[in-house]
C-alpha positions as CSV (number, residue, x, y, z in Angstrom):
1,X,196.2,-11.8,64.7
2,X,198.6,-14.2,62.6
3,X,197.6,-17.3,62.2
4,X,200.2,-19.7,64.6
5,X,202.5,-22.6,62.9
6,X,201.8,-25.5,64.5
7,X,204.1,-29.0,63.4
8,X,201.8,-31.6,62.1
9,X,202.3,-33.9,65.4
10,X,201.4,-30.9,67.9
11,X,198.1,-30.2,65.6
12,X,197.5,-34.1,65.4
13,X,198.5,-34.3,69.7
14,X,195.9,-31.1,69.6
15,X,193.0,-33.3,67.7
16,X,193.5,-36.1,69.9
17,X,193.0,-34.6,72.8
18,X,189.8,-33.0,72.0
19,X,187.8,-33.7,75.0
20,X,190.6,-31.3,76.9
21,X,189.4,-28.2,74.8
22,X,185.8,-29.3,74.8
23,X,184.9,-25.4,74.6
24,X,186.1,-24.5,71.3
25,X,185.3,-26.3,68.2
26,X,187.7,-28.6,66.5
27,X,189.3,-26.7,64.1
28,X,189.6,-23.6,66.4
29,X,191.2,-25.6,68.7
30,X,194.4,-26.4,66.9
31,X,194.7,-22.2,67.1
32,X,194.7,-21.7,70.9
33,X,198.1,-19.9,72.4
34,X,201.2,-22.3,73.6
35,X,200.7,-20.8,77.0
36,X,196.7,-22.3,77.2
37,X,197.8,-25.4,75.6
38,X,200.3,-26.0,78.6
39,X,197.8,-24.6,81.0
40,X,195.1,-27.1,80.3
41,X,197.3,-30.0,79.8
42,X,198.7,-29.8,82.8
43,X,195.7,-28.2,84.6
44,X,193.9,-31.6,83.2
45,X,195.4,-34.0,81.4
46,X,196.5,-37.3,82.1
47,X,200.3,-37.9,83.3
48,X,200.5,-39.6,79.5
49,X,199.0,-36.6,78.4
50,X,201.8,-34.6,79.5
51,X,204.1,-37.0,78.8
52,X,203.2,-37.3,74.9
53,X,203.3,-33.1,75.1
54,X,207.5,-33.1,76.6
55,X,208.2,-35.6,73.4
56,X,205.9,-33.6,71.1
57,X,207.3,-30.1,72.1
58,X,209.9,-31.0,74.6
59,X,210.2,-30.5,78.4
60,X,212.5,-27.9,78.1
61,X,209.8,-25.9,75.9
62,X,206.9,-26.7,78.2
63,X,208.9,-25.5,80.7
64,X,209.8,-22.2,79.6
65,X,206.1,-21.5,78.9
66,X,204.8,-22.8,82.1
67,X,207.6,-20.2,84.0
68,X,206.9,-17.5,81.5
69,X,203.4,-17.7,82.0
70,X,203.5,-17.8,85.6
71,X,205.7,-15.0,86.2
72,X,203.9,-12.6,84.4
73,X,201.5,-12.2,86.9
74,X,199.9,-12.9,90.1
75,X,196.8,-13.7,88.6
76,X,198.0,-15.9,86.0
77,X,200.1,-18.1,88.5
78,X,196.7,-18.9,89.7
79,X,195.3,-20.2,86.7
80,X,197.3,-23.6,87.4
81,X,195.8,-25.4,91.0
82,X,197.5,-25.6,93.9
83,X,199.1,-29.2,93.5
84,X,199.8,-28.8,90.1
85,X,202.0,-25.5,90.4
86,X,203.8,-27.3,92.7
87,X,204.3,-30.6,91.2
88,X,205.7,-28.8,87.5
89,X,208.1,-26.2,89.7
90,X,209.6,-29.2,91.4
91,X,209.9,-30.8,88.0
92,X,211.0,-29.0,85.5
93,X,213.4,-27.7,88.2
94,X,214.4,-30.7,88.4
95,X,215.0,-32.5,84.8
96,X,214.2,-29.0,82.6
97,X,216.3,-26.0,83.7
């Protein structure tokens, strides 16, 4: 597997967030895919969570992972609850698309 570019801010957003990826040790956390990383901030992270991810990687990026990754499958459209699915539809929708 190749080793993922990550911009200093998005690696230093990553670290500060820490207690979001309390499952995998600090420096493997910086390594997780763009698709978990949008998954679990959204999933559950605050609204200036989210917020300080649109400015670090932009809404219009967030978005694009958030519909790639729940169109791929069934299964993986349920990785993100109920409420939430629905709130980031209506939103990037909305201000993204």
């Amino acid at each position: 597997m190749s080793e993922m570019v990550r911009t200093p801010q998005l690696k230093e957003y990553i670290d500060d967030r820490q207690y979001l990826f309390w499952y995998s040790p600090a420096p493997k956390s910086e390594s997780v895919s763009d698709e978990l990383l949008v998954e679990t901030v959204l999933n559950y992270g605050s609204m200036d969570d989210t917020r300080n991810l649109f400015n670090v990687m932009s809404i219009k990026k967030v978005a694009k992972i958030f519909f790639d990754s729940i169109g791929k499958s069934e299964r993986r459209k349920e990785n993100y609850h109920e409420l939430t699915l629905n709130y980031f539809t209506l939103l990037f929708n909305r201000y993204a698309t």
